[in-house]
C-alpha positions as CSV (number, residue, x, y, z in Angstrom):
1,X,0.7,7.9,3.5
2,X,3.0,7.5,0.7
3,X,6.8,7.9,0.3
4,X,9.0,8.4,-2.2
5,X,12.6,8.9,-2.5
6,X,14.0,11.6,-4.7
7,X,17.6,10.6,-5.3
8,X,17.7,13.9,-8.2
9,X,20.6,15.9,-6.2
10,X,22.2,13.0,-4.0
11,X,25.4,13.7,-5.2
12,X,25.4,17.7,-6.0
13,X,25.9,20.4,-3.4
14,X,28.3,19.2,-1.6
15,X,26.3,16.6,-0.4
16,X,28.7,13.5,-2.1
17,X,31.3,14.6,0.8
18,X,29.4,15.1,4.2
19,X,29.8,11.8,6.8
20,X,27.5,9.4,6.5
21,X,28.3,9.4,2.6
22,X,30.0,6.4,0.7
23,X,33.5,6.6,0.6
24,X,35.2,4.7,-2.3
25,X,32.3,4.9,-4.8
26,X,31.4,8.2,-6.7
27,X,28.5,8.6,-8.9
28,X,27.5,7.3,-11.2
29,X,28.4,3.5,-9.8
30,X,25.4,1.4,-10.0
31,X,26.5,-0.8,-7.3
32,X,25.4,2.5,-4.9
33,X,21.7,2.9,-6.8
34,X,21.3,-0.8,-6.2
35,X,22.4,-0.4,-2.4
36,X,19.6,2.4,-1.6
37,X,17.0,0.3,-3.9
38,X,17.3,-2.4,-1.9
39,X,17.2,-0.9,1.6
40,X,14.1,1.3,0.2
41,X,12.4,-1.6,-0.9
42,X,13.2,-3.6,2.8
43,X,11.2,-0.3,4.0
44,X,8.3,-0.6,1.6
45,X,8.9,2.9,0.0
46,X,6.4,3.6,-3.0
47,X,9.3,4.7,-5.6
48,X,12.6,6.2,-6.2
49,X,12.4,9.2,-8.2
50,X,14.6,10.8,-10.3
51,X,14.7,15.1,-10.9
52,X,16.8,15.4,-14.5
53,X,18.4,18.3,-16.3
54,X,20.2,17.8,-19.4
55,X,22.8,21.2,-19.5
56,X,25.9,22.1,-16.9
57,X,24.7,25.1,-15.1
58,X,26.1,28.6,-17.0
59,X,24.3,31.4,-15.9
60,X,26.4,33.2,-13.0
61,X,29.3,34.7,-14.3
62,X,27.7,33.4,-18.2
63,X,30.3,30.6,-17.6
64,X,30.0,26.4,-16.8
65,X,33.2,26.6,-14.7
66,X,31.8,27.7,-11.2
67,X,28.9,24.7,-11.3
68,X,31.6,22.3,-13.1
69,X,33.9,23.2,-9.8
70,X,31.8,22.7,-7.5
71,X,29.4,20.3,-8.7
72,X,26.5,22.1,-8.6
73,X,23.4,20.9,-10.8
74,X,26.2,18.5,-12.6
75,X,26.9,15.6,-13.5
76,X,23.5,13.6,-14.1
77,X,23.1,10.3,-16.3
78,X,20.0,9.5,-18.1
79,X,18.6,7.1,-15.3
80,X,16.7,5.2,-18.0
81,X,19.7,2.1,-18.2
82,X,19.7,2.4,-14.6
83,X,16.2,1.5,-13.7
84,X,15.9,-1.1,-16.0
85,X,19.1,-2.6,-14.5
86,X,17.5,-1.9,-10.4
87,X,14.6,-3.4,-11.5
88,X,16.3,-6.6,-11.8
89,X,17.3,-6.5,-8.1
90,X,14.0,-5.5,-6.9
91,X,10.0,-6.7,-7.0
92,X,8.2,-4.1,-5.5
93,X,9.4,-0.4,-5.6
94,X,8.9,2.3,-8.0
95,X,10.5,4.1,-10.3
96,X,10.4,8.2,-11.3
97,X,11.9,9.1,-14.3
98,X,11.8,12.8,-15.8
99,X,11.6,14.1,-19.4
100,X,10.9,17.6,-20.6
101,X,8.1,18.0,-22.7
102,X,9.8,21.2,-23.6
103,X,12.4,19.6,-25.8
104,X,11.5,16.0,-26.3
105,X,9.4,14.3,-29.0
106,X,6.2,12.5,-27.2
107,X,6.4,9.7,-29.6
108,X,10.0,8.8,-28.6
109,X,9.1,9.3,-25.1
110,X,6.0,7.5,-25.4
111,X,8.1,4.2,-26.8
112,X,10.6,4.4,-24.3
113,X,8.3,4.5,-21.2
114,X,6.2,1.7,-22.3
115,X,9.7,-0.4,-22.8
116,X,10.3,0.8,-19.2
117,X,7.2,0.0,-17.8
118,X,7.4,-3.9,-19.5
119,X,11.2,-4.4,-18.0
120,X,9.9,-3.4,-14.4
121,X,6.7,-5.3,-14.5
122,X,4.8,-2.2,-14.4
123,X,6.6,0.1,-11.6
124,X,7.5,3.2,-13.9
125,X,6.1,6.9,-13.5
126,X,6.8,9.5,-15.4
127,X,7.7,13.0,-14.0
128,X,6.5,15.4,-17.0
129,X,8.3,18.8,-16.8
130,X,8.2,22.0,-18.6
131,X,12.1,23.4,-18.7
132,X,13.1,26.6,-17.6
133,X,17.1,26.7,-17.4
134,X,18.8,28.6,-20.6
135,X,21.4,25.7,-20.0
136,X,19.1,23.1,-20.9
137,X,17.6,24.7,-24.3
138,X,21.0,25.6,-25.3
139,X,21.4,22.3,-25.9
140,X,18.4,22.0,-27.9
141,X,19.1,24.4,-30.5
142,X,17.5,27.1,-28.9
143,X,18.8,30.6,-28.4
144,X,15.8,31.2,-25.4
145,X,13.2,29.6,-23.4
146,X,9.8,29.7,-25.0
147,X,7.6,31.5,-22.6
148,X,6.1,30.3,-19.7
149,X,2.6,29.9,-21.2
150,X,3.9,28.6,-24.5
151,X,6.0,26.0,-22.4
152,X,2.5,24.8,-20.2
153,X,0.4,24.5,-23.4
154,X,3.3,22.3,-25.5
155,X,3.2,20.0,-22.2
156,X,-0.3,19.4,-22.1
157,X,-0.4,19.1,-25.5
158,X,2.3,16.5,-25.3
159,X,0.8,14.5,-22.7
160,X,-2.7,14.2,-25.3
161,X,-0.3,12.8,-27.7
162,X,1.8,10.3,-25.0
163,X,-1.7,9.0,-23.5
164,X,-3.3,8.5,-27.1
165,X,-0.6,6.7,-28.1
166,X,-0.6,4.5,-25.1
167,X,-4.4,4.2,-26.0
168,X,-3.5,3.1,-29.9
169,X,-3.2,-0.6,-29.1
170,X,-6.0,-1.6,-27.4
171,X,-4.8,-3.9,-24.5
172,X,-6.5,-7.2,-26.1
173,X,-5.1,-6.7,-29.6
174,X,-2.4,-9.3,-29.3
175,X,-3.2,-13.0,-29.8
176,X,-0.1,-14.7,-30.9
177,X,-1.9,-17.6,-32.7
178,X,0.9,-20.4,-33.1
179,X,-1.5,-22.1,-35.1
180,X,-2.9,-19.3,-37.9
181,X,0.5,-17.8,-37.2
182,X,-1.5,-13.9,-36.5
183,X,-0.2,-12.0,-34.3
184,X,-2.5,-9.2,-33.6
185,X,-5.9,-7.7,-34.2
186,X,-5.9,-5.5,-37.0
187,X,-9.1,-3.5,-35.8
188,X,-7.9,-2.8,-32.3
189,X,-4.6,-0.9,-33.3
190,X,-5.1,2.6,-34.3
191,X,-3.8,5.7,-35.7
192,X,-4.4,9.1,-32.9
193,X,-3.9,11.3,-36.4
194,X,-2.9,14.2,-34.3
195,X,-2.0,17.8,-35.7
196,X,-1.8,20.3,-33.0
197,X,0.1,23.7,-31.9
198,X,3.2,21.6,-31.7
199,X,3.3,18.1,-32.7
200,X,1.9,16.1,-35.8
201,X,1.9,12.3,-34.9
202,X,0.3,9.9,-36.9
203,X,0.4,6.9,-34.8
204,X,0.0,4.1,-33.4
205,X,2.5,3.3,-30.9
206,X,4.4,0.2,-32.6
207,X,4.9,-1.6,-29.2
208,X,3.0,-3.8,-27.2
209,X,0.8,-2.4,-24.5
210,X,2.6,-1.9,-20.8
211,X,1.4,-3.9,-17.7
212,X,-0.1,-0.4,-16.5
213,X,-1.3,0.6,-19.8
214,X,0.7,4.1,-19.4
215,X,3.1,5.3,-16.7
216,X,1.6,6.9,-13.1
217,X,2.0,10.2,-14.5
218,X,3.6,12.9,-12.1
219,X,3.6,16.9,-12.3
220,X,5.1,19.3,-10.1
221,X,3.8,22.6,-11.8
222,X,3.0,25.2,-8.5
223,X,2.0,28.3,-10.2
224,X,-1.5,28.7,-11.1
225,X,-1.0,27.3,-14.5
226,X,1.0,24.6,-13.1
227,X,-1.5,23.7,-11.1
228,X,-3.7,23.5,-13.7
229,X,-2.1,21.6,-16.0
230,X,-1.6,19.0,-13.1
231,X,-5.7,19.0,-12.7
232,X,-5.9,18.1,-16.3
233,X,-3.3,14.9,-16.6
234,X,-2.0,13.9,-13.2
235,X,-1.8,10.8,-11.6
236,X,0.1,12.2,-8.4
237,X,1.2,15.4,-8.1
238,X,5.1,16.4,-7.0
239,X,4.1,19.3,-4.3
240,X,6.9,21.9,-3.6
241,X,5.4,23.8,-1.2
242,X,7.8,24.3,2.1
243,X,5.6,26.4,4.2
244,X,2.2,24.9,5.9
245,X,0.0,27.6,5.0
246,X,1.4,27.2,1.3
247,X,1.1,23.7,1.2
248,X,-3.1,24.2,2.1
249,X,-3.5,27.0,-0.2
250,X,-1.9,24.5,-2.8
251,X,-3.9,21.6,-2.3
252,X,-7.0,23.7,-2.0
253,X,-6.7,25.4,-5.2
254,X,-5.8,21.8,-6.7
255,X,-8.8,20.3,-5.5
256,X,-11.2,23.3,-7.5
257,X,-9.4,22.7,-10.6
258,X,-9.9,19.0,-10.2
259,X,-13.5,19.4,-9.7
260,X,-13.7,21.9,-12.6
261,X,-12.3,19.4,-14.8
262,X,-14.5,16.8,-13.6
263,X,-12.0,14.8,-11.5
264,X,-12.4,13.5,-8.1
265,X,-10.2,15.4,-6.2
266,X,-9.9,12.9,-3.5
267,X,-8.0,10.3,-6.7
268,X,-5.6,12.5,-7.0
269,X,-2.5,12.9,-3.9
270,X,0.0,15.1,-3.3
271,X,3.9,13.6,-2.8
272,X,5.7,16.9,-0.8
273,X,9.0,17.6,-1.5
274,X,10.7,17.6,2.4
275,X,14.4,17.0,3.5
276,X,14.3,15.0,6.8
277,X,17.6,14.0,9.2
278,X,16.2,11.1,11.5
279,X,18.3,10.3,14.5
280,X,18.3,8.4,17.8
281,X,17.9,11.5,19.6
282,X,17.2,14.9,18.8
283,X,20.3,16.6,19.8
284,X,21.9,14.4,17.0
285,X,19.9,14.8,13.8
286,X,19.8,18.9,14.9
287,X,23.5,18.5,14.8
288,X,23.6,16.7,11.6
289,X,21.8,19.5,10.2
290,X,23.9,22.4,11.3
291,X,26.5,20.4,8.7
292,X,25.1,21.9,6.1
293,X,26.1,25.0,6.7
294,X,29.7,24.6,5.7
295,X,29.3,22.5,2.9
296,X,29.6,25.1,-0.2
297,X,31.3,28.2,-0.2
298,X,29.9,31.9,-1.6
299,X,30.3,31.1,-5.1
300,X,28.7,27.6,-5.1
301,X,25.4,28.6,-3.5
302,X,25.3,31.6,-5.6
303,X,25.7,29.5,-9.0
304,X,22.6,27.0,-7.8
305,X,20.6,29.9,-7.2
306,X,21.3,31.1,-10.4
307,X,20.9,28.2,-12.3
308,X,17.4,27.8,-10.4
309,X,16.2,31.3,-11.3
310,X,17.6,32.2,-14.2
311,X,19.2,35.1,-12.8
312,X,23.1,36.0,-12.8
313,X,23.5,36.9,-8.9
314,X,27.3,38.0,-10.1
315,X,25.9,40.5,-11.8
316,X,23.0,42.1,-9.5
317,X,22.7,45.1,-8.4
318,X,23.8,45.9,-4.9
319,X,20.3,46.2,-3.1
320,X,16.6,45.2,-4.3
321,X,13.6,44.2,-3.9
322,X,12.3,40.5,-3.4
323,X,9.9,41.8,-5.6
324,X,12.0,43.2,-8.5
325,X,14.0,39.9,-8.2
326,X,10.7,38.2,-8.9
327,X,9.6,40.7,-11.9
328,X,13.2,40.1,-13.6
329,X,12.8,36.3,-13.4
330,X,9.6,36.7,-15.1
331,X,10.3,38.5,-17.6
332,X,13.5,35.8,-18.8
333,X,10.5,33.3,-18.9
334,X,11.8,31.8,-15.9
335,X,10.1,30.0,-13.4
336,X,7.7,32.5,-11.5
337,X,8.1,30.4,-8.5
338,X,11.7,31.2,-8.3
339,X,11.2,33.6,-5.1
340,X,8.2,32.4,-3.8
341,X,9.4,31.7,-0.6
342,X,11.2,34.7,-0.3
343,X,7.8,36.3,-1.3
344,X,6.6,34.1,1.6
345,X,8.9,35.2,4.6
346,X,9.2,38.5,3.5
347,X,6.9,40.3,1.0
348,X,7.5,41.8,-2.1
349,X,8.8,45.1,-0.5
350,X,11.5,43.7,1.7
351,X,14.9,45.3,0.8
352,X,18.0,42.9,0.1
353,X,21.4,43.0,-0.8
354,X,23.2,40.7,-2.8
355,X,25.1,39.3,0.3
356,X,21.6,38.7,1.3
357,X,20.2,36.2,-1.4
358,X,23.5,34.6,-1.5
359,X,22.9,33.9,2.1
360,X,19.1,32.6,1.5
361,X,21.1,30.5,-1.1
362,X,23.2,28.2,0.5
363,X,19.9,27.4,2.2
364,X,17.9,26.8,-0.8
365,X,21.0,24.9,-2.1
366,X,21.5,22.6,1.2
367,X,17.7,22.7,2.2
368,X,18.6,23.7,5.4
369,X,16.0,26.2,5.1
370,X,13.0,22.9,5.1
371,X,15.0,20.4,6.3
372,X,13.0,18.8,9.2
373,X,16.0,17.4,11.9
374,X,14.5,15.1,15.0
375,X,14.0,11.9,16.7
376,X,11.8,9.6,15.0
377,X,8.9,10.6,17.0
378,X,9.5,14.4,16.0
379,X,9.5,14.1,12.4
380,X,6.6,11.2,12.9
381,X,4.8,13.8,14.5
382,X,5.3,16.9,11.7
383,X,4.7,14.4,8.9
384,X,0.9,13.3,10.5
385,X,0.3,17.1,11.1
386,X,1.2,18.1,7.7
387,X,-0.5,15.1,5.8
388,X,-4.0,15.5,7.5
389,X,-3.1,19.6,7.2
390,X,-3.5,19.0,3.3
391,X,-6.6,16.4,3.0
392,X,-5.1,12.9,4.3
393,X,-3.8,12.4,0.4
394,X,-0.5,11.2,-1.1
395,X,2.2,11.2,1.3
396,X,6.2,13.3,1.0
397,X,8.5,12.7,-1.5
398,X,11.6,12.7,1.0
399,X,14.2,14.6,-1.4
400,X,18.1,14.5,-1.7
401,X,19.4,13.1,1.4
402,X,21.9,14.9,3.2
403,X,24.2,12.0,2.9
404,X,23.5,8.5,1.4
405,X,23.2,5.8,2.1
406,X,23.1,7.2,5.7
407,X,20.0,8.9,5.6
408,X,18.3,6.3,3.3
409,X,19.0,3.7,6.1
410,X,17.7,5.8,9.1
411,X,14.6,6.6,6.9
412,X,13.8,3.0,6.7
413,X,15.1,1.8,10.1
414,X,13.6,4.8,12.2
415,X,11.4,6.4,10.9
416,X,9.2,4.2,8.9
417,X,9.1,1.7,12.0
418,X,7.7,4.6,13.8
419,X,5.2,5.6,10.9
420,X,3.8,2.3,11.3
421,X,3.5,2.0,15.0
422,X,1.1,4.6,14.1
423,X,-1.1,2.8,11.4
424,X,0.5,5.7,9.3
425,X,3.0,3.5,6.6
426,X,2.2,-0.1,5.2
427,X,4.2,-3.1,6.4
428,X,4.3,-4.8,3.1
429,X,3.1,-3.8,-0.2
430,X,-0.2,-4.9,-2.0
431,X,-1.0,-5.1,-6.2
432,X,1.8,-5.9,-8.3
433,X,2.2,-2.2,-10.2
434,X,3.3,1.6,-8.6
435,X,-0.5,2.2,-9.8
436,X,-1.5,-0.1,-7.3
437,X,1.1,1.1,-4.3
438,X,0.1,4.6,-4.5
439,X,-3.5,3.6,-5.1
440,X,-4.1,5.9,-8.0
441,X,-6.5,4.9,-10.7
442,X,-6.5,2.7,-13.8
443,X,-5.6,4.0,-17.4
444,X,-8.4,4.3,-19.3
């Protein structure tokens, strides 16, 4: 199986301040990155991955200052500078990096990925998102969010444009003649000529092709047309599924639009977003867990929330329906998988107060709620069950440690060890490129 490392909220949530975290470096120092690269890369993890959002959280209360308080969903960096510097102090591991086709130009994004994938030898992936937080457009000159439709179609319609692009310089078009003094073959560099819904490029990509040709391209759309969109481009797909019977009807429905689209569905895996706590013993890595539960107060866990749904919980009604909570986020062109686990436990019909989704929302905001807590063995043995539950393809994308770099370390020196005891993890990596790591297919 495969495993990544999603450092996106390592340092939000409260998380910067629980033991086991550094003490004396804050984000965003670069000496802490290179730390967990290189104990990653000791355990042979596929790639560190990187969530992004580009606005400070504003929607409970309409105001930044609750989520510029308490850290939530701020600061971030562009990682960019960062993984071209940790590539330099690694060989072998991965990196994720996230743009929104909502509000980026492909062509720029196109350029820099390439330049990325050059300075790493061929080890960048890019995590392809549609945007959904009013904080984020805001900052993009727009007064709303396109709607969620509108928002699918301008991402596949900027992925056509990134992977023509990468196509426009044929991989052989470079000679470099010292001699005639030519540098490259006129007839194998080529305009794309693209006018679509949303972009007009002309092309070609001025840049030399990439040691992978393009990026391992990564999508974490769940919804139906999510998961469509991901059946059309992917590489690897970013699964957020929590529950086990979610997690099958996800992978199921993947592998039909897959086939419908003429893919092999066993090419393409599924990375699972899980929290684990690994510790000597049991009683240890439960207690760990029950950390969490102090970390943010009321107002903190109800600002992620509503940055995550689009919903002001300061300004709810008093009681509701899961249901009606999921019918409001819709209609702000929200995410429609905002609630989905609330869906999940309790139904559409299930009464709530506001002191009740607060409460699910410390949860959400900790991952308490699917953080898996245990000895090696116990998390060994919920990671084969889940992985063979869902078709023996990909692997988990172990997200936002509790605290780092202490959970980083007993990943690697726990639970990976115990992985491969069970012919489960590699014990050193093979091919030179992420495309050859997580053993997904050539760029053609």
């Amino acid at each position: 199986m495969s495993l990544a490392l999603d450092l996106s909220f390592a340092h939000h949530q409260g998380r910067w301040r629980l033991p086991g975290s550094w003490v004396g470096s804050t984000f965003p120092d670069l000496k802490m990155y290179q730390e967990i690269a290189l104990a990653a890369e000791r355990g042979c993890l596929d790639m560190i991955f990187f969530g992004d959002g580009t606005g400070i959280p504003s929607t409970y209360g309409n105001s930044i200052d609750a989520a510029v308080h308490w850290g939530i969903g701020w600061p971030r960096q562009d990682m960019s500078p960062f993984i071209a510097a940790l590539a330099q102090t690694t060989s072998h591991i991965g990196f994720g990096l996230t743009y929104s086709s909502t509000f980026m130009h492909p062509y720029y994004v196109a350029r820099l990925l390439n330049s990325l994938d050059h300075i790493t030898d061929g080890r960048i992936a890019f995590n392809v998102v549609t945007s959904s937080r009013a904080a984020d457009a805001a900052n993009y000159g727009f007064a709303k969010l396109a709607d969620h439709d509108a928002r699918y179609r301008r991402m596949e319609e900027f992925v056509d444009v990134c992977r023509d692009l990468w196509r426009s310089v044929e991989p052989d078009a470079f000679v470099w003649n010292r001699e005639t003094g030519q540098v490259a073959d006129p007839a194998k560099v080529h305009a794309i000529d693209h006018a679509g819904e949303f972009f007009d490029v002309k092309g070609p990509l001025n840049t030399v092709p990439s040691p992978q040709g393009a990026p391992v391209l990564i999508q974490a759309g769940g919804s139906p047309g999510g998961i469509a969109a991901s059946a059309r481009f992917a590489d690897m797909v970013f699964g957020g599924a929590w529950d086990p019977v979610q997690r099958v009807r996800h992978r199921t429905d993947l592998d039909a639009e897959l086939a419908g689209n003429g893919r092999d569905p066993q090419s393409v895996g599924i990375l699972w977003d899980i929290q684990v706590i690994v510790g000597q013993e049991r009683s240890e890595a439960l207690a760990r867990r029950d950390q969490l539960r102090d970390v943010l107060p009321w107002e903190a866990a109800a600002t992620f929330l509503s940055n995550q749904t689009g919903l002001d919980l300061a300004a709810l009604p008093e009681k509701f329906t899961v249901g009606e909570l999921q019918a409001e986020v819709i209609a702000r062109n929200a995410s429609p998988m905002s609630f989905r686990h609330l869906i999940a436990k309790y139904g559409e019909d299930h009464q709530m107060t506001r002191n009740d989704l607060v409460d699910e929302s410390w949860r959400a905001a900790t991952g308490y709620d699917h953080t898996v807590a245990g000895s090696a063995e116990d998390v060994a043995d919920y990671l084969e069950e889940s992985y063979e539950a869902t078709g023996s393809r990909g692997g988990f994308m172990i997200s936002h440690p509790q605290s780092t770099p202490r959970d980083v370390v007993d990943t690697v020196g726990l639970l990976v060890p115990e992985l491969r005891r069970r012919g489960r993890f590699r014990n050193s990596y093979e091919g030179t490129t992420l495309r050859d790591v997580l053993g997904v297919p050539a760029f053609e």
